[in-house]
PAMI-244788 format. One line per field, with one value per atom (N, C-alpha, C, O, CB): atom name; residue number from 1; x, y negated, z. Coordinates in steps of 0.1 Angstrom, whole numbers, plus 5000, padded with zeros to 4 digits. Last residue first. Glycine has a CB too. Example, Ala and Ser with C-alpha at 12.3 -4.5 7.8 and 13.67 -1.06 7.14 Angstrom:
site	c(N CA C O CB N CA C O CB) .
pos	c(2 2 2 2 2 1 1 1 1 1) .
east	c(5128 5137 5129 5134 5141 5132 5123 5132 5142 5113) .
north	c(5022 5011 5000 4989 5006 5057 5045 5033 5033 5045) .
up	c(5071 5071 5079 5080 5057 5078 5078 5078 5085 5090) .
This chain:
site	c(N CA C O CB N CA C O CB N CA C O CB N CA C O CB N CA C O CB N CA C O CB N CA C O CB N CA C O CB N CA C O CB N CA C O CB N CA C O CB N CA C O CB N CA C O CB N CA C O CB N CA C O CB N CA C O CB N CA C O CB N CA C O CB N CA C O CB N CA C O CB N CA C O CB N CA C O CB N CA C O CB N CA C O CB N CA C O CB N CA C O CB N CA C O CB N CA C O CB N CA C O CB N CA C O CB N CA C O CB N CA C O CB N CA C O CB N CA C O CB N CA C O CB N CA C O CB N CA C O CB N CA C O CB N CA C O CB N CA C O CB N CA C O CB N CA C O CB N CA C O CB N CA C O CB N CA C O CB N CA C O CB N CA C O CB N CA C O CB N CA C O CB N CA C O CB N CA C O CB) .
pos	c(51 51 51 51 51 50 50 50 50 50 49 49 49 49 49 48 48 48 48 48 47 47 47 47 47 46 46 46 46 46 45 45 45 45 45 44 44 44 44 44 43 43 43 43 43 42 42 42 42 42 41 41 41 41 41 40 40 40 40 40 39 39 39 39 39 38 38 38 38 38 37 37 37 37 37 36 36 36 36 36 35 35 35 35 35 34 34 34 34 34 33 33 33 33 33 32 32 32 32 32 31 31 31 31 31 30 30 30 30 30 29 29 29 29 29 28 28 28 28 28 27 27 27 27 27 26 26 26 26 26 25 25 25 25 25 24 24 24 24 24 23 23 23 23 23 22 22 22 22 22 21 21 21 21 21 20 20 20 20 20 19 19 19 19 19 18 18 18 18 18 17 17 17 17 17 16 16 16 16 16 15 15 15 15 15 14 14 14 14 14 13 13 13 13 13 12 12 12 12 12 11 11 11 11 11 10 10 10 10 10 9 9 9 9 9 8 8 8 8 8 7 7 7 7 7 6 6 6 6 6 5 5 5 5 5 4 4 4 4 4 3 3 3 3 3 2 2 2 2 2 1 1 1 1 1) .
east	c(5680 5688 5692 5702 5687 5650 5660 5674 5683 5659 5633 5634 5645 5649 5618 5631 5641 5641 5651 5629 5625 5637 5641 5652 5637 5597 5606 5623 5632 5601 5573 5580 5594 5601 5568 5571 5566 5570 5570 5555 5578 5582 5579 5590 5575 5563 5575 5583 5592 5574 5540 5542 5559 5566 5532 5536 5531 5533 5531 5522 5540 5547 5546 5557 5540 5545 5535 5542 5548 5523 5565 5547 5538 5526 5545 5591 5583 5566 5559 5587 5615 5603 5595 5592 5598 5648 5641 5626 5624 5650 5683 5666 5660 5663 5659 5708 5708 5689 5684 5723 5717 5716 5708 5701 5706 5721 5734 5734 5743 5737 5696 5711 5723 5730 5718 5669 5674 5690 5696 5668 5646 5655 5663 5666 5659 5611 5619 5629 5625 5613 5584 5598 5607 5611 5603 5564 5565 5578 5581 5564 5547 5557 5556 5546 5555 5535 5530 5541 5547 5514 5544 5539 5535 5533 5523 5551 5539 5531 5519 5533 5568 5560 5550 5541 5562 5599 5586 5580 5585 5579 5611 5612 5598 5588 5620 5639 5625 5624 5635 5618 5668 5658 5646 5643 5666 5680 5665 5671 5676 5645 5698 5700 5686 5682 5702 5689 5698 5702 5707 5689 5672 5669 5677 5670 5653 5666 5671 5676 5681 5683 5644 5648 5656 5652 5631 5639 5642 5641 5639 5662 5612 5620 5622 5615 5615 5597 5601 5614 5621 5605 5563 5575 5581 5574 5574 5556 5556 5569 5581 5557 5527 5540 5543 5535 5542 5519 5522 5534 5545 5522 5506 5518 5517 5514 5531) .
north	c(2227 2232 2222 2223 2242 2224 2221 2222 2216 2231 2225 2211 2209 2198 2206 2252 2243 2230 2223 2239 2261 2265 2256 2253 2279 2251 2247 2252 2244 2254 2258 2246 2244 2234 2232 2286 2279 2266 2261 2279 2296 2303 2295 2291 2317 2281 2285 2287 2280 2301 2286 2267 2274 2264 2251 2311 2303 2288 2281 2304 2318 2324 2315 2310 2338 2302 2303 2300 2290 2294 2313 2312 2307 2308 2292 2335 2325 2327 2337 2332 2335 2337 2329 2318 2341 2353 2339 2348 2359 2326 2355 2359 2352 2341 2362 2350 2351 2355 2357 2368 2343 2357 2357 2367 2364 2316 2326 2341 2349 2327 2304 2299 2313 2318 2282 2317 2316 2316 2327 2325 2299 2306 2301 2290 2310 2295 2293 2300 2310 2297 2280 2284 2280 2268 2274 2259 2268 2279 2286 2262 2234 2246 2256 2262 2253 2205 2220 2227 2228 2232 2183 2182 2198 2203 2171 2186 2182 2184 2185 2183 2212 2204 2203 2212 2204 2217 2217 2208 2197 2216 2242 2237 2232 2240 2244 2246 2246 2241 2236 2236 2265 2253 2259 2271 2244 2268 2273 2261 2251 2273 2265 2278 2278 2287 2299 2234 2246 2251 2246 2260 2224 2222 2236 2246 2218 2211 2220 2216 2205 2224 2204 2203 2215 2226 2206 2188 2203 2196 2184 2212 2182 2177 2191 2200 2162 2174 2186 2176 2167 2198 2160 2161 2174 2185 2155 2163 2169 2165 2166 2184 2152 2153 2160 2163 2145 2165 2166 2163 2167 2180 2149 2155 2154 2145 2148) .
up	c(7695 7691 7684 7677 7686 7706 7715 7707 7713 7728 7683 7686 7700 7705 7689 7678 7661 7672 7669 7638 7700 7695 7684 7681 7690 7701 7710 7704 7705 7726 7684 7679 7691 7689 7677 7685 7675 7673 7661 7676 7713 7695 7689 7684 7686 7725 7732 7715 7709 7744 7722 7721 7724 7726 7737 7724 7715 7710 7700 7718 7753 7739 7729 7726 7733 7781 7770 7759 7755 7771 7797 7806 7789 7788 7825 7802 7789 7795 7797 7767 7824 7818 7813 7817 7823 7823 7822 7818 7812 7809 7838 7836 7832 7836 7845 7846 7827 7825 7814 7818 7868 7868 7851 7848 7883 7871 7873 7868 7865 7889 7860 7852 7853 7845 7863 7851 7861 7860 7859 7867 7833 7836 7844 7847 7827 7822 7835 7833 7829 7849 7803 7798 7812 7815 7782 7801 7793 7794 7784 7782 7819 7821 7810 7810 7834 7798 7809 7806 7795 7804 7792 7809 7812 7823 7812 7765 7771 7782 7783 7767 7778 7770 7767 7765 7762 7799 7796 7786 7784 7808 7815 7806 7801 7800 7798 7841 7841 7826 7821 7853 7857 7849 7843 7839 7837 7888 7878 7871 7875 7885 7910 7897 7887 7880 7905 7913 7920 7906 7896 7932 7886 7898 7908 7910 7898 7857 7863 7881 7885 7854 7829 7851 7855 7857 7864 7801 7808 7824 7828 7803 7778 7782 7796 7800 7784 7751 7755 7765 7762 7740 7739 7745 7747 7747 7757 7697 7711 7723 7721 7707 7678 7688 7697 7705 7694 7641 7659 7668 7668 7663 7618 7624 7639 7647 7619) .
């Protein structure tokens, strides 16, 4: 079984999201934008483990 950290930063209007230390996941709080830096660890285990 795999571990994984997931832990957030929000910092002003950004948060940041990350696992296992690598950035996966930036949105921008006021203006609802966000970008996913890696699809794959993003879809695959971050939605069932932030929710």
């Amino acid at each position: 079984m795999e571990r994984y950290m997931i832990h957030k930063i929000i910092i002003d209007n950004q948060l940041y999201l990350y696992m296992n230390g690598k950035l996966i996941h930036k949105r921008w709080l006021l203006k609802g934008q966000s970008y996913v830096f890696d699809l794959i660890l993003y879809v695959k285990r971050t939605l069932k483990s932030i929710k």
